[in-house]
N, C-alpha and C positions, 0 to 999 in steps of 0.2 A: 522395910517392905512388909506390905499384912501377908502373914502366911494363912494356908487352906483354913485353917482352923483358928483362924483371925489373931493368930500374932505366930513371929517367928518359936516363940517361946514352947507355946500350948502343939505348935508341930514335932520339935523337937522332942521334945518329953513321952508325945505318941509315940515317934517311931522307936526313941528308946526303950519305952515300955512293952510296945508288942513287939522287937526285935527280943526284949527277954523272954517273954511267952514262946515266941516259935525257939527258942534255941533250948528251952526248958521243955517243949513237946519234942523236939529233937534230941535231947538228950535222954528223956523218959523212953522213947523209944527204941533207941538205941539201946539203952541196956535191956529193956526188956526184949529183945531179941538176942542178943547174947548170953542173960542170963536163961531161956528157954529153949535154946537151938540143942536141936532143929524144927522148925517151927513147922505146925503142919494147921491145914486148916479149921480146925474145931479149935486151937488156940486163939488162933488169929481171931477167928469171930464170935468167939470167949470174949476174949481183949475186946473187942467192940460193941458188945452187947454192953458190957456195963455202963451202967448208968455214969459215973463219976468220968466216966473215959470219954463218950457221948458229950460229956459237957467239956472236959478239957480237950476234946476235937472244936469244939464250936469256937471256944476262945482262939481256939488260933484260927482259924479260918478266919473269923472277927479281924483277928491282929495282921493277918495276914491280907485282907482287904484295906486296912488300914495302912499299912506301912508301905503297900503298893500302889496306894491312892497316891498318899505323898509322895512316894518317891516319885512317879509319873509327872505328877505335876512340878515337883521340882525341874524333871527335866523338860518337858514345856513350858515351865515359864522363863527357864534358861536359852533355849537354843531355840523354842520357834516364836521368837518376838518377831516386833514390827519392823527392830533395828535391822533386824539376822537376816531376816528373809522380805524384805521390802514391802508392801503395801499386802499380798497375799499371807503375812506370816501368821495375821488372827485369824486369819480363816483356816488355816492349818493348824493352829492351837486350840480352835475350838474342835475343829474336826477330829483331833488326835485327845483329845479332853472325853471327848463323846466315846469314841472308842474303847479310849481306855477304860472309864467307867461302867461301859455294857461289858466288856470282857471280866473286870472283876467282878460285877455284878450277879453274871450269870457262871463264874464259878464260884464262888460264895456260895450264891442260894442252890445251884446244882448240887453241892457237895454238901450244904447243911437236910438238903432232903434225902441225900443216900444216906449220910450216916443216922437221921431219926428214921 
């Protein structure tokens, strides 16, 4: 079966790869919250102000639009076929396609224009 990014292969690898970016933004943060507690706000927007942070925000939001793309679509091309849901199912997978993609769309670029 062609995957989103034109083989099952090159899908794979994405979600692998940005499921290690957010667990590696997840774990940067985590300790730094632990190593500064109790964190008050001039830290916090310390931490955000920097430039290096600014961009390892952006990579996960990236990764994180990325690995919610695919996952979505895995599961519409799973459950809302033509077999599953009778003659209505593409029009429910496109519709739910659509969605899906204006919703990460617009947190993505919402979240890359707060944090620049």
């Amino acid at each position: 079966m062609k995957g989103i990014l034109g083989s099952g292969t090159n899908d794979f690898l994405a979600v692998r790869i940005s499921s290690l970016i957010l667990l590696s933004y997840f774990l940067y943060l985590t300790f730094f919250v632990i190593s500064n507690a109790p964190i008050n706000f001039d830290l916090w927007n310390g931490l955000f102000e920097n430039v290096a942070m600014k961009i390892f925000t952006t990579l996960f939001l990236l990764s994180f639009g990325i690995h919610t793309w695919i996952g979505t679509w895995a599961i519409g091309s799973d459950y809302l076929t033509l077999a599953r849901l009778d003659r209505m199912g593409l029009n429910i997978n496109k519709f739910y396609r659509i969605v899906c993609a204006l919703i990460i769309s617009c947190v993505t670029v919402w979240s890359l224009l707060i944090i620049w």
